[in-house]
C-alpha positions, 0 to 999 in steps of 0.5 A, a space after each residue: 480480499 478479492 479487490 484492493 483492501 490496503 493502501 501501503 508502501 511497496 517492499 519489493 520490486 514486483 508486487 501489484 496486480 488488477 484483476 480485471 485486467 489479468 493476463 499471464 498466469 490465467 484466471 481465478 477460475 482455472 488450475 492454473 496447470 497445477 493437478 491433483 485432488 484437493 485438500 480442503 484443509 492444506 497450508 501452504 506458504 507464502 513469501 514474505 519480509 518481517 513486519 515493522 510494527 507489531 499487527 495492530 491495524 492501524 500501525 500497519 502502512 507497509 506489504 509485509 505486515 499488510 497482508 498479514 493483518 488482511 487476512 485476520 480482520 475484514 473491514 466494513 466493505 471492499 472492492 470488486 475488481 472494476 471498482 465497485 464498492 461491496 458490502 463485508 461487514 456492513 449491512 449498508 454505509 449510506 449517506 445524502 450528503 457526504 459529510 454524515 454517513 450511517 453504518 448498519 452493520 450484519 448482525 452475525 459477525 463474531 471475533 475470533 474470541 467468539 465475542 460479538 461484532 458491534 457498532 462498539 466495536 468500530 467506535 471504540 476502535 477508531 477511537 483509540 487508533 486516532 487517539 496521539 497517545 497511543 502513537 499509530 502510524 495510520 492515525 492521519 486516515 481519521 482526520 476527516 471525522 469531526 473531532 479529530 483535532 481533539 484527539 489528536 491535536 498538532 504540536 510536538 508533546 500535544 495531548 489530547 483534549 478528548 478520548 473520543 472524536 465527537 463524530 462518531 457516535 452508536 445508535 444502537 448495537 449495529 449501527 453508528 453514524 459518523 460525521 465528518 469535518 466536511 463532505 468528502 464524497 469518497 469517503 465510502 471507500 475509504 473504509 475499506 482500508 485496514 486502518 478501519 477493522 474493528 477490535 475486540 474488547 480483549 485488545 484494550 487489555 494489553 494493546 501491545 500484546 494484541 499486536 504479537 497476538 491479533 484477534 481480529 474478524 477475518 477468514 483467518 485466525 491468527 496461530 503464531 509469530 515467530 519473528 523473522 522467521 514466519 507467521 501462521 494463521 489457520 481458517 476461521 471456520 465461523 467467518 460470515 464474510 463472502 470471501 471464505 478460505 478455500 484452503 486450511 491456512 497460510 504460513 507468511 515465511 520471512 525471506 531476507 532475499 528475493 532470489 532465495 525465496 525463488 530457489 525455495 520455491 523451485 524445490 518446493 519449499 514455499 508455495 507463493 511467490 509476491 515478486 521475483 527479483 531483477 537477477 531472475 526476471 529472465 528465466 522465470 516464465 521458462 522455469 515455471 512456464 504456467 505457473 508463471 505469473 505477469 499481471 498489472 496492478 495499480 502501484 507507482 515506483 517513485 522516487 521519493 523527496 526528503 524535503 527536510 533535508 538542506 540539500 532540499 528544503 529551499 532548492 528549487 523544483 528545477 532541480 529535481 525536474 532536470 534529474 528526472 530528466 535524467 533517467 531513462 525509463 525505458 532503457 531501465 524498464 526494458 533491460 535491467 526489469 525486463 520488460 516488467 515496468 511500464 514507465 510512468 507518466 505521472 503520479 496516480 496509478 494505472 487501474 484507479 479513477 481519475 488515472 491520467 497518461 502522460 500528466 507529468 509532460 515532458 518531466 518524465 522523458 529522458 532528455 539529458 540537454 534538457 535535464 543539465 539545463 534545468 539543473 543549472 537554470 534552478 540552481 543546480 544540486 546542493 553537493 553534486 551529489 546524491 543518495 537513493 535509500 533502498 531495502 537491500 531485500 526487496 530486490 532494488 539494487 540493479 535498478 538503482 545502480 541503473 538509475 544512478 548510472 543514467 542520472 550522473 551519465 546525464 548530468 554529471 550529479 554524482 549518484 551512489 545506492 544507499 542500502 538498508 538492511 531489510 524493509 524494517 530498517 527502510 522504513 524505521 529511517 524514512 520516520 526517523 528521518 534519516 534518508 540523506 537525500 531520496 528514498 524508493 518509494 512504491 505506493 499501492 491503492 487504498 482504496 480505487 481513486 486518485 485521492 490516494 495518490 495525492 491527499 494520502 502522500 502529499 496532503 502536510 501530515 499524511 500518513 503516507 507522506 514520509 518525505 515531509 513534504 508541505 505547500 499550503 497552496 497544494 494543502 488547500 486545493 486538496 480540501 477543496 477537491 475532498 468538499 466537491 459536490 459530488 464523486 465525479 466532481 472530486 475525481 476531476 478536481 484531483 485531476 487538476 491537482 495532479 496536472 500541477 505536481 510538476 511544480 511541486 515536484 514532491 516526487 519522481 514517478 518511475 514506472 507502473 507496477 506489475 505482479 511477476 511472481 509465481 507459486 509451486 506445484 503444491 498449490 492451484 487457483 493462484 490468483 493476485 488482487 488490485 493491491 497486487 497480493 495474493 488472493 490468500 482464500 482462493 488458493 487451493 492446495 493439492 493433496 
């Protein structure tokens, strides 16, 4: 909760922030302008969209549900601000050689039931999430331990040969030991994402009632869903993690627009605000003047490809260079976001290691010859025409209808907004899918190095990779750079890996990320993470 505890897809326009690099809305440490004596045991509110899945940690890829499930179960470690990797739940994650690791869990952790945190407890936890029967969208993340295969076999109707990846195995009560596939010198990180919470044996009675009633090890326990409307959770007095609440609990309020949640949070009735939507990015800092926030974090906005469409399966990555030639980043980032964006220059955020400017070349400078030419030269669009699918609640819709204007003013191509409903339905289309040609895509880390930007979007069968996209060149230099030698050897070969997406061209990169967001009078000691959430625990409410 105090660095970047979960890689997930974007919902809205605004929401990623690094705290090392924090500027705008002041420190973690100040009032942040807000007066008045402190209630320890205060709720407040924050905004945010219904869940697509049920809170099942490994089912849970998207901000909506993410935030929830943060606050419920902690993992075995997390990030400082610059990175650093810090012990939650472990006691240590050690490893001489990359591929078999050993965990040492504290002894003193408990689930909200009361019952014990064991090695059992992760064991029997990753498991059932990797097992292909029990259908979790975060399954792939567990591919790396020997015995995945196993349990998760590929093929359409495959089933299981094993109930258990032979990787994993307990010691004894707090430790276990996991062997992987091949050394992935990165690996330690990784096990700060939420896909990696332990669960409770009362879990495995009924998965998908755990799902609406989560118990889980965090600083907060879960008290009530009510759909679509909001979610609450109260303090976990008993919490042994470093990162206790400094308030009594949250209620994640459901909004169905961004400008609705502003005016709310004008008058009072919400008290955290995750983005503010473009109609209202001009008047925000005078609105809330201190309690104002402007923050990076370390997402991309990109344009994603539906690779299994026919107008894209076997057209050339020309095409898709030229469109993205087409827009003009900084006229969009500038005008309609206000200065909110930075324009990206290739695919790894900002704030993650093995970041590099300006790898994509000149692919992302407007150049609207250069864009026509290369259309043409590859063969042009199937249809002169295309679609960009959006959740009309997350504050989209201008930059788009920017972004279209730009790409048919340079090319002639047709463009038109393709609205979904809410994130849900985004979502629910892009796994089924569903997207007729481009989807908005916005991915925050996992975890803090370009791994995450790459492997975990564009490695064939990724979790995240919801265009489908697949190159078995791409696959195999990905599994080269993940058996590096070393952490720093690993970083560099992504880099590479990086350098050559151009011509692949899986996706568009946009523009950076920043938090804009802010919160009310109600609360002080707003502060927003790596992962562009805010620090829940932190938030102090005023009496």
């Amino acid at each position: 909760m105090r660095g970047a505890k979960s890689a997930k897809w974007v919902a809205g326009a605004a929401i990623i922030a690094l705290a090392a690099t924090a500027c705008g809305g002041g420190d973690s440490d100040s009032d942040n302008g807000a007066k008045g004596a402190v209630d320890a045991d205060g709720i407040f509110s924050v905004e945010v969209g219904e869940p697509q899945n049920p809170l099942q940690p490994a089912n849970t890829m998207e901000s909506n549900g993410s935030i929830v499930t943060d606050a419920i179960f902690s993992q075995l470690v997390d990030y400082d601000p610059d990175g650093k990797l810090e012990m939650i739940n472990a006691e240590s994650v050690e490893t001489t050689d990359s591929k078999l690791w050993t965990v040492k869990l504290k002894k003193d952790w408990k689930f909200h039931d009361g019952t014990p945190v064991t090695a059992d407890s992760y064991v029997k936890a990753w498991n059932w999430a990797a097992n292909i029967e029990n259908a979790q969208t975060n399954a792939s993340w567990f591919a790396d331990i020997k015995g995945y295969a196993d349990v998760h076999p590929d093929g359409e109707g495959a089933k299981p040969k094993s109930d258990a990846m032979s990787g994993l195995k307990k010691v004894d009560d707090y430790t276990f030991t996991i062997e992987l596939n091949s050394a992935v010198p990165y690996f330690s990180y990784k096990l700060g994402y939420t896909v990696f919470s332990p669960l409770p044996e009362s879990f495995y009675a009924d998965p998908k009632a755990a799902g609406e009633k989560p118990v889980g090890n965090g600083a907060y326990k879960f008290v009530s869903w009510d759909h679509k409307k909001q979610i609450k959770v109260v303090r976990n007095d008993d919490y042994k993690g470093p990162d206790k609440a400094k308030n009594g609990g949250v209620i994640f309020k459901n909004y169905t627009t961004l400008e609705t949640a502003y005016e709310d949070l004008k008058s009072g009735n919400v008290d955290v605000l995750r983005q503010i939507g473009p109609k209202d990015l001009p008047v925000y800092r005078a609105d809330l003047e201190d309690r104002a926030v402007d923050k990076a974090y370390s997402a991309v906005q990109t344009l994603g490809v539906a690779m299994y469409t026919d107008q894209w399966k076997n057209t050339d990555p020309k095409v898709l260079q030229g469109l993205s030639m087409a827009i003009d980043r900084d006229t969009i980032t500038k005008t309609v976001l206000q200065g909110t964006r930075e324009p990206a220059t290739g695919w790894v955020a900002k704030g993650v290691l093995g970041y590099q400017e300006n790898v994509a070349g000149d692919v992302t400078k407007y150049d609207p010859a250069k864009a026509k030419a290369l259309i043409k030269e590859g063969g042009g669009v199937p249809g002169n025409e295309i679609f960009i699918q959006f959740n009309a609640d997350g504050g989209h819709k201008e930059w788009i209808e920017a972004v279209c204007n730009s790409i048919t003013q340079a090319t002639g191509v047709k463009c038109t907004g393709d609205s979904k409903a809410d994130f849900q339905a985004d979502l629910n289309a892009r796994d089924a899918k569903q997207v007729k040609s481009f989807y908005r895509s916005g991915w925050v880390l996992d975890y803090p190095v370009n791994a995450n930007f790459i492997s975990d979007l564009f490695r064939t069968g990724a979790a995240g990779n919801n265009g489908f996209f697949s190159n078995k060149d791409l696959d195999a230099k990905i599994k080269a750079a993940d058996s590096a030698a070393s952490l720093d050897d690993s970083v560099k070969a992504y880099q590479e890996i990086e350098k050559e997406l151009v011509n692949y061209m899986p996706s568009i990169p946009l523009w950076y990320y920043k938090v804009n967001a802010g919160y009310s009078e109600n609360v002080k000691n707003v502060d927003y993470a790596q992962d562009g959430d805010p620090i829940l625990t932190e938030v102090q409410v005023i009496k």
